[in-house]
BABA-83266 format. One record per residue (C-alpha): x, y, z; residue number from 1. Coordinates in steps of 0.02 Angstrom, whole numbers. Layout:
// residues N
      px      py      pz  num
       X       Y       Z  NUM
...
//
This chain:
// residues 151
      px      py      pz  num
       0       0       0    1
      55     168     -57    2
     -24     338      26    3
     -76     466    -113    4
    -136     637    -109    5
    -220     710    -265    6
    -197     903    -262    7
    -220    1052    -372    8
    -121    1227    -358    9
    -170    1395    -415   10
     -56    1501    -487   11
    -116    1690    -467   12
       5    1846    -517   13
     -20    2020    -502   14
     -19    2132    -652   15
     191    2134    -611   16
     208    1957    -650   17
     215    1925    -459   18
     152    1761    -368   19
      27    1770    -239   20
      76    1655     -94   21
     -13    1615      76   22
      39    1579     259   23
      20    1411     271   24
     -83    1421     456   25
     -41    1224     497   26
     155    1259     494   27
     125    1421     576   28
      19    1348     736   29
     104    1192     756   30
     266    1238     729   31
     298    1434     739   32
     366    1446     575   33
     310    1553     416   34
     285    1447     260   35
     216    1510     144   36
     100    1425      -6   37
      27    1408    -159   38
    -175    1412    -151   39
    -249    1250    -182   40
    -253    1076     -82   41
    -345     915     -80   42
    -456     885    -228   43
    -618     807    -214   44
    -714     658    -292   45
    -897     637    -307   46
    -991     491    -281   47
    -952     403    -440   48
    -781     444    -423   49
    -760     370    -206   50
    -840     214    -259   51
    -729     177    -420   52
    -563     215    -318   53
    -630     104    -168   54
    -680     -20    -297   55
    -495     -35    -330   56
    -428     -53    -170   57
    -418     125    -106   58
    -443     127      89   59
    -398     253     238   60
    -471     399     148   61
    -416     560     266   62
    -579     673     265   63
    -739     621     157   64
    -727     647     -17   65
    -573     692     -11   66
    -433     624    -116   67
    -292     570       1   68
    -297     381      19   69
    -207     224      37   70
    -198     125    -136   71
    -123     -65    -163   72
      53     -13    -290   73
     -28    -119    -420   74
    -165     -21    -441   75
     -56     156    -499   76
     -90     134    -673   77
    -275     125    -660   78
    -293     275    -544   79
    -187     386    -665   80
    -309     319    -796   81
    -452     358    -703   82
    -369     535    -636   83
    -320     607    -821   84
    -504     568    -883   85
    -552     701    -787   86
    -713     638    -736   87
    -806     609    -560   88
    -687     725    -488   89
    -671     901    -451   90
    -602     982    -590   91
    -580    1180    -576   92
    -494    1271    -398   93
    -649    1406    -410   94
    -708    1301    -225   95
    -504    1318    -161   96
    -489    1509    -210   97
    -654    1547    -118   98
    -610    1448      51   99
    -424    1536      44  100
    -453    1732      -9  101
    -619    1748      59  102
    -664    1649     171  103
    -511    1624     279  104
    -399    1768     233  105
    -526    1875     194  106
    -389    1944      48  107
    -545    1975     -71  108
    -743    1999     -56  109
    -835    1865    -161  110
    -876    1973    -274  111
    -720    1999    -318  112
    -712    1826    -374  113
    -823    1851    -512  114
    -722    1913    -653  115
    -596    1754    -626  116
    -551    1654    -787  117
    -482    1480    -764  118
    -374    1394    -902  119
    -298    1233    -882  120
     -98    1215    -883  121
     -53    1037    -879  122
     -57     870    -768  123
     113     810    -680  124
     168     694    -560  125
     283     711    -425  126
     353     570    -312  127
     389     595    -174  128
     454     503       0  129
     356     528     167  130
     415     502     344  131
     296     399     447  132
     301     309     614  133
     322     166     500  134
     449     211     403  135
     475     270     243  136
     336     272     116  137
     300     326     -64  138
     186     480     -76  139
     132     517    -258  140
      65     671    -283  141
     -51     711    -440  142
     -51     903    -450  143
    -154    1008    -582  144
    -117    1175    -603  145
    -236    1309    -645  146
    -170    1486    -697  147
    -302    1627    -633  148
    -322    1814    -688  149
    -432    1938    -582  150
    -506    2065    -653  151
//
């Protein structure tokens, strides 16, 4: 078994070309230090979606329809499958921007939400190793990007 986390980022720049980064309030409360962060996190699956990856072995999912799991190794291939469709999962950051620079920053009103545009920039993966109580295991880590412009 293999612990995944299926995440998408925003990038948002200013009219200079500059990156808009948070404090990341975790790091900052449990361990006194600044980090800052891209906006985005955990992506979410419908229904559909919950039932397919549990139908291939996923298990230990972390908050409800959220996708950070435990998977069998065998059983990669068919998640990227699944996870590049882009189906029966949440597919644009619109719900991540709102929860970050409204709701819990309070950065931006809502309304100044609604001039956003969204355009997708790509699919990668990055592997990566995690420290656990029981040693060392694989985190994989499919991220979408989405670049944003506020008008």
């Amino acid at each position: 078994m293999i612990r995944l986390s299926c995440a998408g980022f925003v990038i948002l720049r200013d009219e200079n070309g500059r990156y808009c980064l948070l404090v990341n309030e975790n790091q900052l409360k449990r361990h006194g230090k600044k980090v800052l962060s891209p906006i985005g996190g955990g992506i979410a699956a419908d229904q559909r979606g919950l039932d397919y990856l549990r139908s291939i072995g996923a298990v230990e999912f972390e908050r409800d329809n959220d996708l950070r799991f435990k998977l069998p190794k065998r059983q990669l291939r068919k998640l990227k499958k699944w996870f590049v469709q882009r189906v029966d999962r949440e597919l644009l950051p619109t719900r991540e921007v709102e929860e970050e620079l409204v709701d819990e920053t309070k950065v931006l009103a809502k309304e100044d939400l609604e001039g956003m545009t969204v355009s997708f920039s790509g699919l990668r993966s990055t592997v990566g190793i995690a420290s656990t109580t029981a040693g060392l295991i694989p985190s994989l880590l499919f991220a979408w990007r989405k670049s944003l412009r506020l008008r």
